[in-house]
C-alpha positions as CSV (number, residue, x, y, z in Angstrom):
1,X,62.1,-89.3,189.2
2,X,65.7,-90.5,190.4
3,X,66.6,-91.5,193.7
4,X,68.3,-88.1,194.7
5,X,64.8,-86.4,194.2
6,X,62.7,-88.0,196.7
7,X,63.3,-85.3,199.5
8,X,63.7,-81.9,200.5
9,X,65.5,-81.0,203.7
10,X,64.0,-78.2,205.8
11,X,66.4,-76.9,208.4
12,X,65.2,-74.5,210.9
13,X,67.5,-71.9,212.8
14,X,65.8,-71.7,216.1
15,X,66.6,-69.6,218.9
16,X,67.1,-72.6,221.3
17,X,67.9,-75.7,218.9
18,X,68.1,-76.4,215.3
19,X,65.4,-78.6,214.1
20,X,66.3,-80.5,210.8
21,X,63.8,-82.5,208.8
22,X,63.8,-84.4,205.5
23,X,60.3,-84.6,203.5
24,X,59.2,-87.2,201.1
25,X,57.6,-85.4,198.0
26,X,54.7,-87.5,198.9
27,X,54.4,-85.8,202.5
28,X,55.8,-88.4,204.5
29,X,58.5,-87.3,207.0
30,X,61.7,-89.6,206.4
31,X,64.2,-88.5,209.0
32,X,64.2,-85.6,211.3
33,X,66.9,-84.2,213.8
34,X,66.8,-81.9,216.7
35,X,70.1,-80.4,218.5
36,X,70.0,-77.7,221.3
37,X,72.3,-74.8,221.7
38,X,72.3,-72.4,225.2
39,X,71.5,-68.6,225.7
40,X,74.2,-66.7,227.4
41,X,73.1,-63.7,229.7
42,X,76.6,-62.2,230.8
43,X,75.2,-58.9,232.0
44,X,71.7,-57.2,232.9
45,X,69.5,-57.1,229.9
46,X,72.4,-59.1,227.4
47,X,71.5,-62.2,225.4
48,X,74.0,-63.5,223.5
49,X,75.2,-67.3,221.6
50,X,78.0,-68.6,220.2
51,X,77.7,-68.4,216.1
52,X,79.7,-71.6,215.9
53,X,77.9,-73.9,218.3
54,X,74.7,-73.2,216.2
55,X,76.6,-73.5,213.0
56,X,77.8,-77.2,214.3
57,X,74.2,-77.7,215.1
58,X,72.6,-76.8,211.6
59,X,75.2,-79.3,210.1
60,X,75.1,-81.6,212.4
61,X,71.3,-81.8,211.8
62,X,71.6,-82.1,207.7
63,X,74.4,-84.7,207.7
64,X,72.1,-86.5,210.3
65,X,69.2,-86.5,208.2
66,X,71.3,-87.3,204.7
67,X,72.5,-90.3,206.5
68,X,69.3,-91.2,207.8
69,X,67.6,-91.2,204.7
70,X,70.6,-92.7,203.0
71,X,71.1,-90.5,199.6
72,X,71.1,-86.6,199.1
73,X,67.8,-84.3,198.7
74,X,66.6,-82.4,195.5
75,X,67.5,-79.6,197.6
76,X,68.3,-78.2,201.1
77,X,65.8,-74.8,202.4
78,X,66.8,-72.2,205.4
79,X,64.2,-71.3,207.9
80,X,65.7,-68.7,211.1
81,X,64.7,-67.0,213.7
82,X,64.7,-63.1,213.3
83,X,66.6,-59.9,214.5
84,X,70.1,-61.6,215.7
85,X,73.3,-59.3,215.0
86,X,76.6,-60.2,215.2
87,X,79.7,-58.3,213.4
88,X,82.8,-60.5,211.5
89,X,86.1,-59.3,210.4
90,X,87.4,-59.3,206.6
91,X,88.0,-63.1,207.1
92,X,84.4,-64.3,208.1
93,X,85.5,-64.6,212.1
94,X,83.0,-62.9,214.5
95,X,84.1,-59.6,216.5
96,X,81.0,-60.4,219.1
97,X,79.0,-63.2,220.2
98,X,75.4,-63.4,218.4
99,X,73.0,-60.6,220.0
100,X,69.8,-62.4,219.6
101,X,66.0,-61.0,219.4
102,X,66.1,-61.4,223.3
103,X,68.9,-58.6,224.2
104,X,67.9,-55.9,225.5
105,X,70.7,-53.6,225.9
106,X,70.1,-50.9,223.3
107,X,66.5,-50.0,225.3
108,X,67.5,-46.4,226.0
109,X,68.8,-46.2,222.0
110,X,65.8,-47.9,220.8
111,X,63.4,-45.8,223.1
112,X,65.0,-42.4,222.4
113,X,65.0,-43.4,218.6
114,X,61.3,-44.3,218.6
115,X,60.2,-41.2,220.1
116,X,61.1,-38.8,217.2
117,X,60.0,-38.1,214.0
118,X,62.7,-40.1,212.0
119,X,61.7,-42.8,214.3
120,X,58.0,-43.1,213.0
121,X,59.4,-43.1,209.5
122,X,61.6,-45.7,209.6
123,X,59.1,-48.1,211.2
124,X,56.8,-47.4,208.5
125,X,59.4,-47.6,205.7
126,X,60.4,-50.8,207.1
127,X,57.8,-52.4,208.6
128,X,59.5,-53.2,211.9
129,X,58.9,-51.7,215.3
130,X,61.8,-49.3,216.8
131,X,62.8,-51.5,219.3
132,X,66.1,-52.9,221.5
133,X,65.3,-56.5,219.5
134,X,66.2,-54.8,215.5
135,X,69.6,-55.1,214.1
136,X,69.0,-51.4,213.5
137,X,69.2,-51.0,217.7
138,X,71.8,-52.9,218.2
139,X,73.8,-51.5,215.6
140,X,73.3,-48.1,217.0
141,X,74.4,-49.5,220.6
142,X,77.8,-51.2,219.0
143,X,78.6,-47.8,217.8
144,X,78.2,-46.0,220.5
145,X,79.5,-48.7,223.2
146,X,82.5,-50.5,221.7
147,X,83.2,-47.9,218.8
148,X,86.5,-49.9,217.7
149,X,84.6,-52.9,216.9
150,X,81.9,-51.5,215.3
151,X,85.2,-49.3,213.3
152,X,87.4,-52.9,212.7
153,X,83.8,-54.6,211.0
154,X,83.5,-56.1,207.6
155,X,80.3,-56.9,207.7
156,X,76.9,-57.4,209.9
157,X,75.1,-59.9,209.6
158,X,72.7,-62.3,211.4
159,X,73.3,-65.8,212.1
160,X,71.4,-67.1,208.7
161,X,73.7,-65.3,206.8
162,X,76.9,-66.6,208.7
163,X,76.4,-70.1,208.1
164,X,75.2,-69.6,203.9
165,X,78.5,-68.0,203.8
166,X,79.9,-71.3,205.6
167,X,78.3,-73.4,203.3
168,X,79.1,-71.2,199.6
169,X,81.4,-68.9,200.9
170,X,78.7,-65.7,199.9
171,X,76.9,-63.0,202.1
172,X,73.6,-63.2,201.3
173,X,70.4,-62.5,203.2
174,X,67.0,-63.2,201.9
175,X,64.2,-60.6,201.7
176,X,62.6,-61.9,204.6
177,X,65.1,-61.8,207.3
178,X,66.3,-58.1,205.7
179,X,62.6,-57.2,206.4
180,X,63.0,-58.1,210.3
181,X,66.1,-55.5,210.6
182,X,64.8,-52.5,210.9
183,X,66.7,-51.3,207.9
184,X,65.1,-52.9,204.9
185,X,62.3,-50.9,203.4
186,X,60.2,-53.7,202.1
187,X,58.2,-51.0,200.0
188,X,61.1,-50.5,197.6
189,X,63.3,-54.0,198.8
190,X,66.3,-52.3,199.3
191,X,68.3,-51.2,202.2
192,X,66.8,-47.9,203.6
193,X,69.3,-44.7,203.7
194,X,66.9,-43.3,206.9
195,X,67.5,-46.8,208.9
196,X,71.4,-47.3,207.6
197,X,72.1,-42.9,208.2
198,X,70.5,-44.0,212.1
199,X,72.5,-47.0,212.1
200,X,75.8,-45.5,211.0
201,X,76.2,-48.1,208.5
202,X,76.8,-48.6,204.8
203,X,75.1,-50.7,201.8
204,X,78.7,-52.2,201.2
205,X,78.4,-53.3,205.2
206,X,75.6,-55.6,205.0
207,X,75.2,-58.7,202.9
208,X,73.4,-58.5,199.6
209,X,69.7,-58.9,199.6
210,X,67.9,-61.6,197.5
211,X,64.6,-62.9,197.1
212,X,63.1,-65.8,199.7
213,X,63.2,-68.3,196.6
214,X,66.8,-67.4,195.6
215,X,68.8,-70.5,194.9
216,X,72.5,-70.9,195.3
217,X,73.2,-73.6,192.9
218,X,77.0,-74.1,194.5
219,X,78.3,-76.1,197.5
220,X,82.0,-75.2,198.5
221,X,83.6,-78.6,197.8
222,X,85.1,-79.4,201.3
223,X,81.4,-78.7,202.8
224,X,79.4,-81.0,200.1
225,X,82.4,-83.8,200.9
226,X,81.1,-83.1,204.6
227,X,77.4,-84.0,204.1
228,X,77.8,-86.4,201.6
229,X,76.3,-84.4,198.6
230,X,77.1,-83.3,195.3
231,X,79.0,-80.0,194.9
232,X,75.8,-78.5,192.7
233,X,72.7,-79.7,195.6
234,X,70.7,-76.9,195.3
235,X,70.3,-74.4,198.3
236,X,67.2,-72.2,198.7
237,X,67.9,-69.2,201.2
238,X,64.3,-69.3,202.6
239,X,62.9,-66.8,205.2
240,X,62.3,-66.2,208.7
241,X,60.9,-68.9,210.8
242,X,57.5,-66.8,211.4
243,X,56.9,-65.5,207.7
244,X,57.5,-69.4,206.9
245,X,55.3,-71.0,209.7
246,X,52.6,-69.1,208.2
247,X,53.4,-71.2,205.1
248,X,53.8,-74.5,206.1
249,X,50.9,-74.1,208.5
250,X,48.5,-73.6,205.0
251,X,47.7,-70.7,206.6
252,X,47.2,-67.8,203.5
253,X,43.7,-66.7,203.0
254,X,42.7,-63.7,204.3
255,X,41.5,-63.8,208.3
256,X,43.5,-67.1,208.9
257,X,46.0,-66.5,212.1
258,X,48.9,-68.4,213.4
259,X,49.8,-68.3,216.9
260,X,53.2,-69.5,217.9
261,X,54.9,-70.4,221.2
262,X,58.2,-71.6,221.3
263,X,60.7,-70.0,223.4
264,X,59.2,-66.7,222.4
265,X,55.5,-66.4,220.4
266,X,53.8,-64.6,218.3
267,X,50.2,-63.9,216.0
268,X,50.5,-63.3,212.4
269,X,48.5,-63.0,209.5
270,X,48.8,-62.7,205.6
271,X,48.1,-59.7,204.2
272,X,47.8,-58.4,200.7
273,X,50.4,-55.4,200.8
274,X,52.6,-53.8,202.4
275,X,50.6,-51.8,205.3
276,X,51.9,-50.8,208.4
277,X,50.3,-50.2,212.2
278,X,48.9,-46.7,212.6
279,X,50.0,-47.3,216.0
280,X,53.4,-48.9,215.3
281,X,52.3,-51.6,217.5
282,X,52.9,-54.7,214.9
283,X,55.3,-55.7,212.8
284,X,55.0,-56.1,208.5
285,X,57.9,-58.2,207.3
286,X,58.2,-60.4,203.9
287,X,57.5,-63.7,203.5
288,X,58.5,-63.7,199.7
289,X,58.1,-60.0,197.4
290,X,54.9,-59.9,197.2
291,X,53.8,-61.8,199.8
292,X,53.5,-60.0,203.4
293,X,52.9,-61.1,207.1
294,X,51.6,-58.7,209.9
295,X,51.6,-59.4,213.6
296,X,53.5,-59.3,216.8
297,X,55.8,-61.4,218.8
298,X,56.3,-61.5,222.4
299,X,59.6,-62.2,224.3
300,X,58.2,-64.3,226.6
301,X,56.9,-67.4,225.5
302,X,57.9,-71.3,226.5
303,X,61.0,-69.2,228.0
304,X,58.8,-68.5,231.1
305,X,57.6,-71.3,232.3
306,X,61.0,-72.5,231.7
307,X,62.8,-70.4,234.1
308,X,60.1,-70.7,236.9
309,X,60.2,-74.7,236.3
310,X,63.9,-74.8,236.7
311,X,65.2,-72.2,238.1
312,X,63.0,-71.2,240.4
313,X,60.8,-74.5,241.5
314,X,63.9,-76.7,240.2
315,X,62.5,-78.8,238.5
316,X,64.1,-81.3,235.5
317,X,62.7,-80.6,232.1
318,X,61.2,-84.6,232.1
319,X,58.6,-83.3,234.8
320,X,57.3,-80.1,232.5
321,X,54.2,-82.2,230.9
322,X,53.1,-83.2,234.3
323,X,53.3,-79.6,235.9
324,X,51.4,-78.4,233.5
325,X,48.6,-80.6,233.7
326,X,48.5,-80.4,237.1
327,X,48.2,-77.1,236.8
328,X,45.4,-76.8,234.6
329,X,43.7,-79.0,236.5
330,X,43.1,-76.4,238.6
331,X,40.1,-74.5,238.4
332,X,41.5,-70.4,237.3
333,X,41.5,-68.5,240.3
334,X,42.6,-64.6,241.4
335,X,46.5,-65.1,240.8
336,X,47.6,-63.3,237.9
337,X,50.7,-63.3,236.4
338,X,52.8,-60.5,234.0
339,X,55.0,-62.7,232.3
340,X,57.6,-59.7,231.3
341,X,60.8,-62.2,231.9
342,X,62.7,-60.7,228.8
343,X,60.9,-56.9,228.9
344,X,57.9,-57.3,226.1
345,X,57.6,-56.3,222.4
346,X,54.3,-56.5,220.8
347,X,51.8,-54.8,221.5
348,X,53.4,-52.9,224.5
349,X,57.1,-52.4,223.4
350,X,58.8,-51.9,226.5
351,X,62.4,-53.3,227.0
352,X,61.9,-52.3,230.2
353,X,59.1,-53.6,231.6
354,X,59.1,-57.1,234.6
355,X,57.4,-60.1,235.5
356,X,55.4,-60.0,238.3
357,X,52.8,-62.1,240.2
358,X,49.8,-60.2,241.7
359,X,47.5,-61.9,243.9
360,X,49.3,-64.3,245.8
361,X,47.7,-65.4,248.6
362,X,48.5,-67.8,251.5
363,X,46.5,-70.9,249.2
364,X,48.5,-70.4,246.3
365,X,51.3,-73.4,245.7
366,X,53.5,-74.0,243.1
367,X,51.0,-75.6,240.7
368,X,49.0,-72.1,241.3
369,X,52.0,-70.1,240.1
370,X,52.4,-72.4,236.8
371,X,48.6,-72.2,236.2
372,X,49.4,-68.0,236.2
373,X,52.5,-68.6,234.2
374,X,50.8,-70.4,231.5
375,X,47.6,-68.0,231.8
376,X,49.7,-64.9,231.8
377,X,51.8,-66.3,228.1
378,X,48.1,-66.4,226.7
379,X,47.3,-63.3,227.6
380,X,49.7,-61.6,226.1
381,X,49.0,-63.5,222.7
382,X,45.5,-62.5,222.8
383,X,46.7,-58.6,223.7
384,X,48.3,-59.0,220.1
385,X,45.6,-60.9,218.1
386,X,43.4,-58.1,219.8
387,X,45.4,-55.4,217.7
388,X,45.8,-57.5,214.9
389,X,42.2,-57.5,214.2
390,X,42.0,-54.2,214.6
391,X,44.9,-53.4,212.0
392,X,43.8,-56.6,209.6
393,X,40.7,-57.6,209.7
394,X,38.8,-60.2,211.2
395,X,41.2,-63.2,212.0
396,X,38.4,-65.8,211.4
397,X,40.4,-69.2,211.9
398,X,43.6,-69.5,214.1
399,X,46.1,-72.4,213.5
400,X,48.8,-73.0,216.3
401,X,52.3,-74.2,215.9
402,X,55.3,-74.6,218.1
403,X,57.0,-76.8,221.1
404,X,53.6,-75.9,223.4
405,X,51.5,-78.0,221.2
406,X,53.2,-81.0,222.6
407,X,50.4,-80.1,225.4
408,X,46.6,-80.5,224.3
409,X,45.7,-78.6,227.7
410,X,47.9,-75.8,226.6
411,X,46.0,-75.4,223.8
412,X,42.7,-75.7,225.1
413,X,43.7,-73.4,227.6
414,X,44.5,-70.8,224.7
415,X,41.3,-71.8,222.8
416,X,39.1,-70.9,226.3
417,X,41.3,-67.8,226.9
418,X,40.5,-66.2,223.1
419,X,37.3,-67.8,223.2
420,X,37.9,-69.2,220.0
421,X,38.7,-72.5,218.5
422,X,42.5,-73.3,218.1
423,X,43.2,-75.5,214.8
424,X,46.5,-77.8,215.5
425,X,48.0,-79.8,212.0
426,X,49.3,-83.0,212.8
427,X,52.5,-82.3,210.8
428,X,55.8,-81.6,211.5
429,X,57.6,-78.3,212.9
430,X,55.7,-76.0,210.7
431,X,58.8,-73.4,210.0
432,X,61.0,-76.3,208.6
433,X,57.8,-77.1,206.5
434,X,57.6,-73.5,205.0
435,X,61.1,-73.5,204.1
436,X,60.4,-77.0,202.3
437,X,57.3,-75.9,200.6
438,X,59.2,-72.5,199.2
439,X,62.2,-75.0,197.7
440,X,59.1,-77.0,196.0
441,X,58.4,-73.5,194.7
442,X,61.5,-72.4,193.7
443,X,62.6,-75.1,192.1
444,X,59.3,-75.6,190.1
445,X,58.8,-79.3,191.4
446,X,55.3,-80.4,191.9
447,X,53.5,-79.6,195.2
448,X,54.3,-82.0,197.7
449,X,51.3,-84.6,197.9
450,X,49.2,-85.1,201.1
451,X,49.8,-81.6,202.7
452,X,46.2,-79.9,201.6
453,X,45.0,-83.4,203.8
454,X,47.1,-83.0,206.5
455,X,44.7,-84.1,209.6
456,X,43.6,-81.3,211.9
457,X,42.4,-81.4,215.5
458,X,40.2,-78.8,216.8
459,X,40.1,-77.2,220.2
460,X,36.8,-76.1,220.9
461,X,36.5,-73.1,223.7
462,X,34.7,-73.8,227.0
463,X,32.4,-70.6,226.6
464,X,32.2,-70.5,230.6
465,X,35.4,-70.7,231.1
466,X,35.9,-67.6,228.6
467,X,33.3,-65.2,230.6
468,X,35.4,-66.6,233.7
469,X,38.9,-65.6,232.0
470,X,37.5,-62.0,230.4
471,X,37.8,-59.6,233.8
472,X,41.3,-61.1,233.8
473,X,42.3,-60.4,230.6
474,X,40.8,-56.8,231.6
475,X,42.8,-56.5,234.6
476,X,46.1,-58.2,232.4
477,X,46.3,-55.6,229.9
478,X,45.5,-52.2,232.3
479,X,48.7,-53.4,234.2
480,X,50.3,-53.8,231.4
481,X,50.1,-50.3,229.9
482,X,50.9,-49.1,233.6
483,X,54.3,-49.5,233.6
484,X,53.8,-52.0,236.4
């Protein structure tokens, strides 16, 4: 094998940094990158980005690694996060910021959407929940808000799809992503009339969809000159950052869970077809065509104890890892915390919904309140594993993933929480990985060696601790369903 064939480069569109890294076909990391990008909130319930910052981010990362490694990769793979929206003129330049999962300004659309008929039958044509986070929503709110921006659009897309078009100069989105809008139906892989006559749209606004392994097999030339590549450096679209964590974490057998916390998380699980939520309370999205991931994601994740570490006990982010040991060093106590930051999706769906802390009493300092904060995020994972299992099947082994897993009591504060044991690989990001893994696929190389062996540690629960943790699960999910 030549010299240009040693590596694959992963790069993965996050919703607070791109993370870039380059993997040795023998499983060996060779260079990696990471670049963080802000979250605007101009108005009550709006989350928005600049396109172009993360686009200088993503190729910031790859010429980083190129150089790093010192000669170009068999081929470069696109992982992203879901739902963002954004809508460009005839020339490629965006009419709005980026409307990310987070925003929640189409609530009342969503909500009113969700309750009827036609509602039902999109999510279950599609796969994903009616909901302010869907590209579906927030198209509905473009046209009704700013109707001459929504009239002067070429196109829609997300921000995956803006920077492929960047790099080849075509508007493309993969199956995956598609399946995340709320107006794919992944039963027949084509846009859905119900979803696009809802959304006001047309087929001929919204990029062309292609399979997860699609390869684009041209560079333009200015943008391989950039990186330092040949012109004909292979490009894999990918998928979305979930579907592909579930991949790189080796996690495809049937009753093997993922759990997730980044700025956001979320439980998934493979499943063998294409079956929806009697009780539309999960999502069924792609991870290649015949290949399907069920679970849920909630808004509030790492995001959380982010805000109340810095903005509200101001705090810099080089202290985090010692708050939160300090906190869980705590024995758990009656403070409970409803960490609705961002309004919740899965398994509750309301946009509108708060954070709250109940319980505070005159004892309770600021390592009390981070002890709730980190409590509360766990909660609501185990709300959707709960439903999970219900819709799925047993989830028998659960293998986490994400920025928390920098902190072994995090984890071991999950595994006492679900009463379960918490599997963590010691490899690197594990939606980067996925998108590596699929170019292996695609591109018929052989498996990359040493990933089957990739070392695991496992987080055994405290069974006392559980029994100690249940009544406040109870109590965590009655309030949740109240409308508190």
């Amino acid at each position: 094998m030549s010299e240009r064939y040693r590596y694959i480069i992963g790069s993965d569109i996050g919703t607070g940094s791109a993370k870039t890294i380059g993997l040795g076909m023998n499983g060996q990391v060779l260079s990696s990158w990471k670049e963080a990008y802000p979250t605007a909130h101009p108005a009550p319930g709006f989350s928005e980005q600049d396109p172009d910052r993360i686009l200088k981010a993503v190729m910031t990362g790859i010429r980083a690694v190129i150089q790093q490694v010192g000669h170009p990769p068999a081929a470069i793979s696109f992982s992203s996060a879901m739902h963002s929206f954004m809508a460009i003129d005839a020339a490629g330049a965006p009419l709005t910021p980026l409307i990310i999962w987070a925003d929640n300004r189409s609530q009342l659309l969503a909500e009113a959407l969700r309750a009827t008929p036609a509602g039902a039958a999109i999510y279950h044509s599609t796969g994903t929940p009616v909901h302010a986070m869907s590209p579906l929503s927030k198209a509905i709110w473009l046209q009704k808000e700013q109707p001459s921006v929504f009239a002067a659009a070429k196109l829609f897309i997300g921000i995956k799809e803006y920077i492929i078009h960047h790099l080849t100069g075509e508007y493309l989105v993969d199956h995956s992503i598609a399946s995340a809008t709320g107006l794919f139906d992944i039963h027949t892989l084509q846009w859905s009339v119900p979803a696009l006559e809802a959304a006001g749209l047309q087929v001929q606004r919204l990029p062309q969809p292609v399979p997860a392994d699609h390869i684009i097999s041209r560079l333009k030339s200015a943008i391989a000159k950039e990186l330092g590549i040949p012109p004909d450096t292979p490009l894999v679209m990918g998928g979305s950052d979930g579907c592909l964590a579930q991949l790189g974490s080796a996690a495809m057998d049937a009753g093997h869970a993922t759990l997730t916390i980044g700025t956001s998380g979320a439980v998934r699980m493979a499943i063998p077809g294409a079956v929806t939520d009697p009780q539309a309370r999960l999502f069924t999205y792609l991870l290649t065509d015949d290949v399907y991931i069920m679970g849920g994601a909630t808004n509030n994740g790492g995001v959380v104890l982010q805000w109340l570490l810095r903005d509200f006990l101001q705090q810099p982010p080089e202290n985090t890892d010692r708050l939160i040991n300090e906190a869980l060093a705590l024995p758990p106590d009656g403070l409970l915390c409803l960490p609705y930051l961002l309004g919740e999706r899965a398994p509750i769906w309301d946009s509108g919904a708060t954070a709250a802390f109940i319980g505070i009493q005159p004892q309770h300092r600021a390592p009390h309140f981070t002890r709730a904060v980190l409590e509360g995020t766990c909660f609501a994972l185990l709300n959707i594993k709960n439903a999970l299992q219900e819709t799925a099947g047993e989830v028998r082994k659960i293998s986490v993933s994400g920025g928390f897993t920098h902190s072994p009591a995090w984890i071991q504060l999950l595994a006492d929480i679900f009463g379960q044991p918490m599997t963590l690989q010691q490899q690197s990001d594990a939606s980067a990985l996925g998108a590596i893994i699929l170019a292996a696929s695609a591109l018929k190389m052989p498996p990359i060696a040493g990933l089957a062996s990739a070392k695991e540690k496992l987080f055994q629960p405290d069974m006392r601790l559980h029994e100690i943790y249940r009544p406040k699960f109870d109590r965590f999910r009655r309030l949740s369903y109240s409308g508190l």
